[in-house]
C-alpha positions in Angstrom: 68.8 41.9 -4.8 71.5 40.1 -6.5 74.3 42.2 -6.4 74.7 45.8 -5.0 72.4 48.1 -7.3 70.8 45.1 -9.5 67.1 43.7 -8.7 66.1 40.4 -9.8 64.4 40.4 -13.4 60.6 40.6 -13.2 58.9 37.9 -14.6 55.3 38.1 -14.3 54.9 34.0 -14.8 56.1 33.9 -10.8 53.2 35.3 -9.6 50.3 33.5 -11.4 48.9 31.2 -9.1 45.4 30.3 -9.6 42.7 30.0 -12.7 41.3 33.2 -11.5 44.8 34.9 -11.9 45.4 33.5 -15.1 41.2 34.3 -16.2 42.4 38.3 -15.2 46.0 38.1 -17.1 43.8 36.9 -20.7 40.7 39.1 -20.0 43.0 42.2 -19.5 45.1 41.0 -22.7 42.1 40.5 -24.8 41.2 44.2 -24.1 44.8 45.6 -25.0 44.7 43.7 -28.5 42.6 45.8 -30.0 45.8 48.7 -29.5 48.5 45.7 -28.9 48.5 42.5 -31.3 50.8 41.0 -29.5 49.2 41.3 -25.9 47.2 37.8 -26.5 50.1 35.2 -26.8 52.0 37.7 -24.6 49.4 36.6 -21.8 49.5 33.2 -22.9 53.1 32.9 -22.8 53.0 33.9 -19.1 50.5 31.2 -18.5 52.9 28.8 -19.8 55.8 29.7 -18.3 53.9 29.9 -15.3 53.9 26.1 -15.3 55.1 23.0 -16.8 56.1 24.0 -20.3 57.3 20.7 -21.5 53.7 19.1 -20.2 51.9 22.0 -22.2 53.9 21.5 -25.5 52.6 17.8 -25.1 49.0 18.7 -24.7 49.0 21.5 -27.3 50.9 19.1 -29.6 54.2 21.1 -30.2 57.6 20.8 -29.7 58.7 22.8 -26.3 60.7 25.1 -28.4 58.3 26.0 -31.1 56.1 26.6 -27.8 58.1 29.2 -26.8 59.0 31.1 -29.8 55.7 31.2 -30.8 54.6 32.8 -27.2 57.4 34.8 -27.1 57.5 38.8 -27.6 58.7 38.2 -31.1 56.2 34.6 -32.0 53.2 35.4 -34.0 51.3 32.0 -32.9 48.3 31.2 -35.5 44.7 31.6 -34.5 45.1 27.3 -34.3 47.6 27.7 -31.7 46.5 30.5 -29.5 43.1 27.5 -29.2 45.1 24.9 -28.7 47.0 26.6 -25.4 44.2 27.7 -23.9 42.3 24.5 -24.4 45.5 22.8 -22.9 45.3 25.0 -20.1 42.1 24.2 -19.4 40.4 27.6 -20.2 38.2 28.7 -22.7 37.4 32.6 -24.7 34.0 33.7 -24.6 32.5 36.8 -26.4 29.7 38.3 -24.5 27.7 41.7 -25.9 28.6 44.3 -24.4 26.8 46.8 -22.6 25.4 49.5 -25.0 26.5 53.3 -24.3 23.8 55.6 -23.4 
């Protein structure tokens, strides 16, 4: 705690630590997005904060700023973008068929 009565702001950045933590964050965002827009470059803002932004905005080809309002709660990244990241962060969306209801 910081001061009496306050707790330290949750960010959930701190706690990704692996590729199979970060795999888990996009695959559970990809399923929100069909309710939640947003919950894609949400997940991929995480990512980034989660490590060197200023390397990532080289790779992806941005500025470090325009890298974070674009994966910020309020960015709307284009589809060119949201590739880019993950490319840069060395991970890659699939689509598999799903399993058919009975």
């Amino acid at each position: 705690m910081t001061e009496e009565g306050e707790y330290p702001i949750f960010d959930a950045a701190d706690y990704i630590s692996s590729t199979d933590d970060a795999a888990i964050l996009l695959t559970t965002a990809l399923e929100d997005s069909a309710e939640d827009a947003g919950a894609l470059p949400a997940a991929l803002g995480i990512l980034a904060r989660s490590g060197n932004m200023s390397e990532l905005a080289r790779r992806v080809g941005m500025s470090r700023d325009g890298l974070y309002r674009a994966l910020s709660a309020d960015g709307n990244p284009t589809w060119s973008t949201v590739l880019r990241v993950t490319q840069a962060l060395n991970l890659r969306l699939e689509v598999h068929q799903g399993m058919e209801s009975a």
